[in-house]
N, CA, C and O atoms as CSV, one atom per row, in Angstrom:
chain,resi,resn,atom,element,x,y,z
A,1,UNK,N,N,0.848,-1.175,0.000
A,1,UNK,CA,C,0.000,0.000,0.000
A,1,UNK,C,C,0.895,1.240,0.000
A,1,UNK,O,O,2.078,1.316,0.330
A,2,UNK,N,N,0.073,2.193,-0.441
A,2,UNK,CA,C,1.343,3.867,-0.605
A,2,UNK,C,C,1.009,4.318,0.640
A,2,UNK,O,O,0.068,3.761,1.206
A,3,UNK,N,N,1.746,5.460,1.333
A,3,UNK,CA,C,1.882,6.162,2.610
A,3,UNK,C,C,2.269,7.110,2.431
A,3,UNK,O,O,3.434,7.347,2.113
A,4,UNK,N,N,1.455,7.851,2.576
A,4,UNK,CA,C,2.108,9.592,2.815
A,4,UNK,C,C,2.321,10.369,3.801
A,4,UNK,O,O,1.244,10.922,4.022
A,5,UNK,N,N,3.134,10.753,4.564
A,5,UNK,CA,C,3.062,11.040,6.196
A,5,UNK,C,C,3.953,12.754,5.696
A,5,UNK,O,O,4.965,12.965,5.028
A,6,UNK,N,N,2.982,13.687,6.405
A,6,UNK,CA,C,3.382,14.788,5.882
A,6,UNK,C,C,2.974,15.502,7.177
A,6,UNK,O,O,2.316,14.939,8.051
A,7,UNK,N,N,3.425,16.847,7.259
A,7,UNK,CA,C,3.158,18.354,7.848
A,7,UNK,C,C,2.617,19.179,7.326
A,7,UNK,O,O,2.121,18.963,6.220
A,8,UNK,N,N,2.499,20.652,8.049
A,8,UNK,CA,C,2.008,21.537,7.341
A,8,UNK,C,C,3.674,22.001,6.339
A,8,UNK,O,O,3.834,22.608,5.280
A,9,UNK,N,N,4.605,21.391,7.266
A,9,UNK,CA,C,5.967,22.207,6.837
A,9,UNK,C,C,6.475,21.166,6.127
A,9,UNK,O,O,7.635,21.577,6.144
A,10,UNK,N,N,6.546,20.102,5.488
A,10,UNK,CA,C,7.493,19.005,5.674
A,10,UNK,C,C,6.838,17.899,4.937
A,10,UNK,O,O,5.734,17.678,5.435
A,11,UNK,N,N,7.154,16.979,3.751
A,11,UNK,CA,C,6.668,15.552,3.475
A,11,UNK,C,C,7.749,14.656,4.287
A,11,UNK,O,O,8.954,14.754,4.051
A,12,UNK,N,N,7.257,13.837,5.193
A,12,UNK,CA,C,8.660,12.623,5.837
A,12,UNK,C,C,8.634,11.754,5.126
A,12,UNK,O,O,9.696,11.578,4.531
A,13,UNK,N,N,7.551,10.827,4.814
A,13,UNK,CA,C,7.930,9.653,4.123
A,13,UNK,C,C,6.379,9.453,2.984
A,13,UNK,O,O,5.177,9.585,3.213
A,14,UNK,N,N,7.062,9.131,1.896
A,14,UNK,CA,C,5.902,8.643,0.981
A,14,UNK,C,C,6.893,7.420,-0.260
A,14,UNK,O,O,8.001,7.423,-0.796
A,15,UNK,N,N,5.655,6.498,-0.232
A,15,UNK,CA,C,6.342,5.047,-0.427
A,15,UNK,C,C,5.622,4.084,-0.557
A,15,UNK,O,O,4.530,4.582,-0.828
A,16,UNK,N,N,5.448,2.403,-0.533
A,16,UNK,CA,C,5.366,1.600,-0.292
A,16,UNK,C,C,5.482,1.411,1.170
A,16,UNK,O,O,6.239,2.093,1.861
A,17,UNK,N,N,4.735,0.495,1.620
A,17,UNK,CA,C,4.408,-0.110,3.025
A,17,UNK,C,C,3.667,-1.486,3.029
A,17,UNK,O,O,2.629,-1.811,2.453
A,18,UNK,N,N,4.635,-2.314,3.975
A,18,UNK,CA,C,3.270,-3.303,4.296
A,18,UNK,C,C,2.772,-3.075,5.509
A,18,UNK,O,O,1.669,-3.612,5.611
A,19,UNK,N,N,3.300,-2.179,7.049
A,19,UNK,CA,C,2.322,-1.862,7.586
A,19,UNK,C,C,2.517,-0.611,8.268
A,19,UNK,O,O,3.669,-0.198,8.402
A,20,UNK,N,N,1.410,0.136,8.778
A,20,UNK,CA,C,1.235,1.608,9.864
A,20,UNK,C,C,0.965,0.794,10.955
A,20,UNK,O,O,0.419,-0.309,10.925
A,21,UNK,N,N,1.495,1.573,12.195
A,21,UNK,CA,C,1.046,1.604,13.111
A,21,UNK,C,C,0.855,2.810,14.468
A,21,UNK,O,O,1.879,3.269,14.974
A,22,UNK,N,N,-0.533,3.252,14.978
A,22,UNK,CA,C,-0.461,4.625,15.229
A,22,UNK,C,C,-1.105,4.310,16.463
A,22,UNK,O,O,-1.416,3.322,17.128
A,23,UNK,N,N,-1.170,5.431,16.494
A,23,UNK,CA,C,-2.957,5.462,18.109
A,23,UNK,C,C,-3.560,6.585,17.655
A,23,UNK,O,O,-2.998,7.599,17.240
A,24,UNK,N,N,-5.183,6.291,17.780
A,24,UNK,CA,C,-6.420,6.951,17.904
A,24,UNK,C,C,-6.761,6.905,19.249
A,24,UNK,O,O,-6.019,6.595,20.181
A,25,UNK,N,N,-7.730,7.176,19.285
A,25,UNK,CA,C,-8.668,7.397,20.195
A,25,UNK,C,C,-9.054,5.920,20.889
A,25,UNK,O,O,-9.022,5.689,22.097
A,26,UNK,N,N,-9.400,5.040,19.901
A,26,UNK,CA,C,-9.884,3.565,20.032
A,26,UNK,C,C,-8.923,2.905,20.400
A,26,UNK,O,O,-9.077,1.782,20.879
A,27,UNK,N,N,-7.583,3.542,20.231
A,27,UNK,CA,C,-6.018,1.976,21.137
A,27,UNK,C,C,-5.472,2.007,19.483
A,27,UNK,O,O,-5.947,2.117,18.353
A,28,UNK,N,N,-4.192,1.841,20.135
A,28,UNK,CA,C,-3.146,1.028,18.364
A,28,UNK,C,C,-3.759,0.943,17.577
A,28,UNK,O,O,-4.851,0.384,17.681
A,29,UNK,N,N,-3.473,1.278,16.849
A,29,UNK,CA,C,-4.212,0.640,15.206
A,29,UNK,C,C,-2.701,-0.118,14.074
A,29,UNK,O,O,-1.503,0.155,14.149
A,30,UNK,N,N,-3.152,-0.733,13.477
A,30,UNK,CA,C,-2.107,-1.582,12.460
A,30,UNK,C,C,-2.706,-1.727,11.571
A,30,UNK,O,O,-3.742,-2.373,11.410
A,31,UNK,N,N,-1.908,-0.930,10.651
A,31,UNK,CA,C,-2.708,-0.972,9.088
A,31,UNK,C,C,-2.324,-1.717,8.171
A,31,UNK,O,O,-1.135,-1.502,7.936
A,32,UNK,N,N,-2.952,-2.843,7.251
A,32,UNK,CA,C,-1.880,-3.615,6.553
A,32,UNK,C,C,-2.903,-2.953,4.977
A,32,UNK,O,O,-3.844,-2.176,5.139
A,33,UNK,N,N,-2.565,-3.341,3.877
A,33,UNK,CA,C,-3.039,-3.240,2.625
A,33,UNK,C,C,-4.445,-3.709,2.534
A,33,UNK,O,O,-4.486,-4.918,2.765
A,34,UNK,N,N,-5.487,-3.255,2.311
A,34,UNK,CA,C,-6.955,-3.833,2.321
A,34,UNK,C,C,-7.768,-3.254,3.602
A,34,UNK,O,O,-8.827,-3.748,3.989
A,35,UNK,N,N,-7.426,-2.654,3.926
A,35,UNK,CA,C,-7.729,-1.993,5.637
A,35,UNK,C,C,-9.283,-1.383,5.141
A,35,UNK,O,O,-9.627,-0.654,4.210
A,36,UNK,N,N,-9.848,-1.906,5.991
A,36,UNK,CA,C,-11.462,-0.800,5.578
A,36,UNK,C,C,-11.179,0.535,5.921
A,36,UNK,O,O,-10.608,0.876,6.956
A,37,UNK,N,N,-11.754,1.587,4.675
A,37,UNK,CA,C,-11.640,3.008,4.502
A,37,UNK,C,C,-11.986,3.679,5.727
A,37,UNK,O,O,-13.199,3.864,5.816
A,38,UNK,N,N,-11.186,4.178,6.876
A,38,UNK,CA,C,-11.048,4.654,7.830
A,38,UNK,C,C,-10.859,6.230,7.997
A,38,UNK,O,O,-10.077,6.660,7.149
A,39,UNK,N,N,-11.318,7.131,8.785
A,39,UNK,CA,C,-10.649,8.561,8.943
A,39,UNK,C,C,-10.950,8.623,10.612
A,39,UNK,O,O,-11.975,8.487,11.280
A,40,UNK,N,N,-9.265,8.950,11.006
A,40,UNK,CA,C,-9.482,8.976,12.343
A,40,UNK,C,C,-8.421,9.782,13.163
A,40,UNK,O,O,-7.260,9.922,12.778
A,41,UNK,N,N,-8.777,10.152,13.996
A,41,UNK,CA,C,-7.543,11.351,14.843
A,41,UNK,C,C,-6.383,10.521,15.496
A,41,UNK,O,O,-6.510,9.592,16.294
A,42,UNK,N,N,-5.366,10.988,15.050
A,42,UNK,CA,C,-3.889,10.640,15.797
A,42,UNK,C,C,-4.180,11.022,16.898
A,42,UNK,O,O,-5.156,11.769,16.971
A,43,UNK,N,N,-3.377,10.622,18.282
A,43,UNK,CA,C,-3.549,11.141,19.255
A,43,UNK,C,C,-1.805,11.232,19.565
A,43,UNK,O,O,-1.098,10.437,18.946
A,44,UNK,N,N,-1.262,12.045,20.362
A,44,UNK,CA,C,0.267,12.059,20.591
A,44,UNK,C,C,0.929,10.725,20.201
A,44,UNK,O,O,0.076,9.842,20.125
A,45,UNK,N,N,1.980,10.360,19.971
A,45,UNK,CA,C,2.694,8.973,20.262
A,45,UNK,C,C,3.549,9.192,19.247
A,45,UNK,O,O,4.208,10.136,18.810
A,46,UNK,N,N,3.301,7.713,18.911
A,46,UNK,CA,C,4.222,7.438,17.922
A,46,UNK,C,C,3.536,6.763,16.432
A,46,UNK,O,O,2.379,6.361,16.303
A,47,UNK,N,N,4.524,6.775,15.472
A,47,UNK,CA,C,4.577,6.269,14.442
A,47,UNK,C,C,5.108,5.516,13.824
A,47,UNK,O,O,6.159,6.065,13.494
A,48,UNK,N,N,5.061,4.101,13.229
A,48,UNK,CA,C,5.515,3.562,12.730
A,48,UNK,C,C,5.024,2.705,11.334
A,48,UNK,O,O,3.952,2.160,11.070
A,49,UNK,N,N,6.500,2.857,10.436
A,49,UNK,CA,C,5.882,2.335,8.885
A,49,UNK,C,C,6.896,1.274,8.325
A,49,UNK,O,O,7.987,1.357,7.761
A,50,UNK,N,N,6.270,0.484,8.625
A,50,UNK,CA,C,7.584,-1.253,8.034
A,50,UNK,C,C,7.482,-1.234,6.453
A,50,UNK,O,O,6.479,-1.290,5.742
A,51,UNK,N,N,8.169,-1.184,6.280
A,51,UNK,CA,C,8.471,-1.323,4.191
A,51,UNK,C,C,9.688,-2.239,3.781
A,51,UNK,O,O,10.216,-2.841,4.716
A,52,UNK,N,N,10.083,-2.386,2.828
A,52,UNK,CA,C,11.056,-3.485,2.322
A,52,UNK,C,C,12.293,-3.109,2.830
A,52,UNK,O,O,13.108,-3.971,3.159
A,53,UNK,N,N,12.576,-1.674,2.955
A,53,UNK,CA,C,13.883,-1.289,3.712
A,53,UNK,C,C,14.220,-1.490,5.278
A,53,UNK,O,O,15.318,-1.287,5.796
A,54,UNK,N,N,12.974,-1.957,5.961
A,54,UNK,CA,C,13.095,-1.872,7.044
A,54,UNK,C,C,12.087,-1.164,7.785
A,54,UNK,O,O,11.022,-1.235,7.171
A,55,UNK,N,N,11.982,-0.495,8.877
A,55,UNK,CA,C,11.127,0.047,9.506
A,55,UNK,C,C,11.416,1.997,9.514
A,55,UNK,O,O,12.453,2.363,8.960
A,56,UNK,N,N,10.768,2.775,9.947
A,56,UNK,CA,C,11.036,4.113,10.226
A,56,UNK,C,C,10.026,4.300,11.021
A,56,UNK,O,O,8.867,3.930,10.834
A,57,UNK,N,N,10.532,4.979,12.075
A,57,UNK,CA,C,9.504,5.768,13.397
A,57,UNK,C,C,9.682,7.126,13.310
A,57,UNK,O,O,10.682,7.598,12.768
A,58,UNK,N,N,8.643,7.935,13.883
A,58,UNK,CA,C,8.359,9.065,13.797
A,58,UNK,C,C,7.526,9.319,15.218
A,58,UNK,O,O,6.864,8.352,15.595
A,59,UNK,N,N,7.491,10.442,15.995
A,59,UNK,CA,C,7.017,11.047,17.186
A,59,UNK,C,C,5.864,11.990,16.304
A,59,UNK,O,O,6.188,12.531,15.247
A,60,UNK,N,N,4.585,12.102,16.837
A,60,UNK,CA,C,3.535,12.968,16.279
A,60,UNK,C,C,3.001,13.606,17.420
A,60,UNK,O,O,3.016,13.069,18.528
A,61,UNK,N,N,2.506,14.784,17.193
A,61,UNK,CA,C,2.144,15.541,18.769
A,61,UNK,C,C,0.353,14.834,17.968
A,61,UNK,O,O,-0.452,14.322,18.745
A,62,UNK,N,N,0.157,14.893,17.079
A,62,UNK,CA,C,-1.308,14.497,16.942
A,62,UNK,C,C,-1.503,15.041,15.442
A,62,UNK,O,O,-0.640,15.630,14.791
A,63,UNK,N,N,-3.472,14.567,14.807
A,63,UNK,CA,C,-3.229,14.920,13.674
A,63,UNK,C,C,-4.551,14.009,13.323
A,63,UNK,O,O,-5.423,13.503,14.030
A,64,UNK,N,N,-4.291,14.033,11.838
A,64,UNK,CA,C,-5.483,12.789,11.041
A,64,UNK,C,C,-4.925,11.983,10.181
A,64,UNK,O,O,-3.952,12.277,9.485
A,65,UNK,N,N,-5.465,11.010,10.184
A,65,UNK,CA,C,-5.559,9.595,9.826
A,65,UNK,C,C,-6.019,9.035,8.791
A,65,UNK,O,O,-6.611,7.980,9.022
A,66,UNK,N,N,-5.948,9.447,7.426
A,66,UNK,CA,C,-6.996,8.594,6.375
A,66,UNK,C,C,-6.382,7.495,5.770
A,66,UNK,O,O,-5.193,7.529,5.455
A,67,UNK,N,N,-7.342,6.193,5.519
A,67,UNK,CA,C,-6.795,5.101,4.881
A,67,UNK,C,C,-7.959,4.666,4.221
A,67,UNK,O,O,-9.154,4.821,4.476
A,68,UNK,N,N,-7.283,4.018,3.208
A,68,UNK,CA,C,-8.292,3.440,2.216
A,68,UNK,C,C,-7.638,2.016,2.084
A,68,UNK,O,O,-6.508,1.808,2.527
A,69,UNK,N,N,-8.437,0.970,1.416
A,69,UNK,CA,C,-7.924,0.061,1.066
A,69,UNK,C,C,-6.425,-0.403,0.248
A,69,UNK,O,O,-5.953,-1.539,0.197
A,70,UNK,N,N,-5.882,0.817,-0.335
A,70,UNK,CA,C,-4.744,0.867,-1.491
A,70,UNK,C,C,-3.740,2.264,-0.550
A,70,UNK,O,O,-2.514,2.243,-0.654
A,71,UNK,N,N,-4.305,3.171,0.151
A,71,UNK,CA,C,-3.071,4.089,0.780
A,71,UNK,C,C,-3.520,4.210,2.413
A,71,UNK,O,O,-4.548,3.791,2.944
A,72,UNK,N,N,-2.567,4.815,2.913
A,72,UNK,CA,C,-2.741,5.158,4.351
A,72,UNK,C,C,-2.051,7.186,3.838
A,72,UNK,O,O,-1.263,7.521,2.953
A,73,UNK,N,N,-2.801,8.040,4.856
A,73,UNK,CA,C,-2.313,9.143,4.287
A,73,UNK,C,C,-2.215,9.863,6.193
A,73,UNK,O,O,-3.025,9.698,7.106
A,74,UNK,N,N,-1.208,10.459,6.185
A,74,UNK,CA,C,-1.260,10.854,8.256
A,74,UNK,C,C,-0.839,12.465,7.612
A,74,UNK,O,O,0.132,12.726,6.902
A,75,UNK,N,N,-1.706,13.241,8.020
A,75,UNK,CA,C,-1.726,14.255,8.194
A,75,UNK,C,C,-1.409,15.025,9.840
A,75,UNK,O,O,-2.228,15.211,10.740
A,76,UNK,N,N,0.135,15.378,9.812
A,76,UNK,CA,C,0.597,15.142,11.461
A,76,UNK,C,C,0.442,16.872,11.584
A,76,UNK,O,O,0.457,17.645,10.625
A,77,UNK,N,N,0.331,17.142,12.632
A,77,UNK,CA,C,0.586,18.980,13.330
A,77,UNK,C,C,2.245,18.907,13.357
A,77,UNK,O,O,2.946,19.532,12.561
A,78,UNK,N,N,2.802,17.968,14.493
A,78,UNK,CA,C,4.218,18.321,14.417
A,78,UNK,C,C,4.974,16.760,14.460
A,78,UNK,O,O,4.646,16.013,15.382
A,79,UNK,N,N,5.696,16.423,13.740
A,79,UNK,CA,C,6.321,15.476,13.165
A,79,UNK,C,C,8.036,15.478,13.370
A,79,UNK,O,O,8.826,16.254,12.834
A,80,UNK,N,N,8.335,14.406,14.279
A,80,UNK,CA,C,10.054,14.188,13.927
A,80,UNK,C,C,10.080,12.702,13.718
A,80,UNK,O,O,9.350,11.732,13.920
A,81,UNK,N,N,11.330,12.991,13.189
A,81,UNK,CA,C,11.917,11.119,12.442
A,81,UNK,C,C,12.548,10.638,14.088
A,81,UNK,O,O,12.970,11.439,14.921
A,82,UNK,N,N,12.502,9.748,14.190
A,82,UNK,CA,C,13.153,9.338,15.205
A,82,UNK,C,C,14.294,8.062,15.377
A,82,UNK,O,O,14.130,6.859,15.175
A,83,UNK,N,N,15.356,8.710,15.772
A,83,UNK,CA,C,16.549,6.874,15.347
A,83,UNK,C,C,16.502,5.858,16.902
A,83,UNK,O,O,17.245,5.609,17.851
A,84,UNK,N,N,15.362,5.568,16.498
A,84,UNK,CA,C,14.805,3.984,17.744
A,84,UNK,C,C,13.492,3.715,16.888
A,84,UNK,O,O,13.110,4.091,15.780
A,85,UNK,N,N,12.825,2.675,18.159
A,85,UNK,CA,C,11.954,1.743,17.453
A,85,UNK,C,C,10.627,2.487,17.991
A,85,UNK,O,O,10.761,3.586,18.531
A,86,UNK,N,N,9.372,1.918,17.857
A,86,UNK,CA,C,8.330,2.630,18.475
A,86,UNK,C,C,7.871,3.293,19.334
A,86,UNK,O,O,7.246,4.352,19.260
A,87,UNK,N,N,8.347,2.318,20.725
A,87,UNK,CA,C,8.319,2.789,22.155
A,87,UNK,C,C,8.971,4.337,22.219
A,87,UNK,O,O,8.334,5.316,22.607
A,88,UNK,N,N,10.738,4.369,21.639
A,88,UNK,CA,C,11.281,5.654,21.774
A,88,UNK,C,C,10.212,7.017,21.199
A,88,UNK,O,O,10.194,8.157,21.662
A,89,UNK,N,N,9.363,6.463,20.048
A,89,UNK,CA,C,8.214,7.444,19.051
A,89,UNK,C,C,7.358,7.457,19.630
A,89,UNK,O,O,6.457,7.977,18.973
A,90,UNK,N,N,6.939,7.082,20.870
A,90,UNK,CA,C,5.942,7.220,21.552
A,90,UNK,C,C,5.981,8.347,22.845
A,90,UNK,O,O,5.137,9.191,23.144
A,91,UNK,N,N,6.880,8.127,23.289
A,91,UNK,CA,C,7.689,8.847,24.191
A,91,UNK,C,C,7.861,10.311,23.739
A,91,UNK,O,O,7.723,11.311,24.444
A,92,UNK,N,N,8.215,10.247,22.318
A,92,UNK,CA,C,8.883,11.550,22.050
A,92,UNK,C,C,7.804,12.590,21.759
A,92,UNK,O,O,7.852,13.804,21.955
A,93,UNK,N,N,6.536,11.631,21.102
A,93,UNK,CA,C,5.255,12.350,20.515
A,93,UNK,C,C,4.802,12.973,21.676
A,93,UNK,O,O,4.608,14.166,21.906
A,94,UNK,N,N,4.641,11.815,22.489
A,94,UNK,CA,C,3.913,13.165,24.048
A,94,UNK,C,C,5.119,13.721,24.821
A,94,UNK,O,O,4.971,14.096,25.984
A,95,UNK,N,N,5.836,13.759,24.448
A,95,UNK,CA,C,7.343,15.305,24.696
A,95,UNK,C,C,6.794,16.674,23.807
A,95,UNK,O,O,6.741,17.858,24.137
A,96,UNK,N,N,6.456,16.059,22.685
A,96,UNK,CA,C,6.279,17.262,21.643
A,96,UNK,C,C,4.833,17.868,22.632
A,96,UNK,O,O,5.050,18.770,23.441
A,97,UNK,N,N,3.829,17.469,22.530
A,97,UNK,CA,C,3.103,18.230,23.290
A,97,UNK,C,C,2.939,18.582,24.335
A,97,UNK,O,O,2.002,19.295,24.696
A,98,UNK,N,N,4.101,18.013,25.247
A,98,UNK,CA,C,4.192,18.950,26.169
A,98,UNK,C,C,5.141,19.899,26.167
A,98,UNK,O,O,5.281,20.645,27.136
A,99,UNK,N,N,5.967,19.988,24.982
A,99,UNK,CA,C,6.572,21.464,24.348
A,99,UNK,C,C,6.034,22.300,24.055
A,99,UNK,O,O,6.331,23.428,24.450
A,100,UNK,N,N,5.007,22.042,23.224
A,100,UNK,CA,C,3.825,23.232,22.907
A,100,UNK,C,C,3.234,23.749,24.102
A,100,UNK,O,O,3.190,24.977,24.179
A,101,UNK,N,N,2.791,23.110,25.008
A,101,UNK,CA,C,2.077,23.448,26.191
A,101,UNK,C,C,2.855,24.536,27.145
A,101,UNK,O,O,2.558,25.568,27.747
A,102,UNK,N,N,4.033,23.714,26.939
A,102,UNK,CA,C,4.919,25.150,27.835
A,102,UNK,C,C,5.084,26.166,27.336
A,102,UNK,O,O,4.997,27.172,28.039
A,103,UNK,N,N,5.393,26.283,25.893
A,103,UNK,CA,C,5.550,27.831,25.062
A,103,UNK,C,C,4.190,28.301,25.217
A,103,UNK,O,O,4.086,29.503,25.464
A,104,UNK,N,N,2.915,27.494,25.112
A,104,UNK,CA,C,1.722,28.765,25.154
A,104,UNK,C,C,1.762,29.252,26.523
A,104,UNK,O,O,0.872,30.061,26.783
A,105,UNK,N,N,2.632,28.943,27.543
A,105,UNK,CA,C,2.189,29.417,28.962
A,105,UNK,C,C,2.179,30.412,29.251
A,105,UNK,O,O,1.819,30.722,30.387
């Protein structure tokens, strides 16, 4: 399936994937190719996208979620690449919002 994981500032990754994996609202989600057409809110965490090269993680302060049977598309607020595995992208996503939180103080 294709993946497009973008910002308002920034495209990170667009590609091939065999799977996403994020959090909504509802717990983890794991997206493989054929996924029923979904639209749903990121919530802080992390990101992760397994493809033939290997894996890539990403920290998201939050955002949206669309997938269709043939793409997954993550429309993030604030987005970093991260060099670890999920857990570290999870961690880092709710860092990011509590960065924002302190600058609006």
């Amino acid at each position: 399936m294709i993946v497009n994981v973008v910002s308002p500032e920034e495209e990170y990754f667009s590609g091939e994937s065999t799977m996403v994996v994020t959090r909504t609202p509802n717990g983890e989600i794991g997206i493989y190719s054929g996924h029923e057409a979904t639209v749903a809110t990121i919530l802080p965490g992390g990101l992760t996208i397994e493809h033939s090269g290997g894996k890539d993680s990403y920290a998201v302060s939050g955002g949206l979620l669309q997938i269709t049977p043939e793409k997954v598309t993550v429309l993030g607020e604030i987005i970093e690449k991260i060099d670890g595995d999920h857990e570290a992208a999870i961690i880092r996503g709710k860092e990011l919002v509590e960065d924002i939180t302190e600058q609006d103080s």
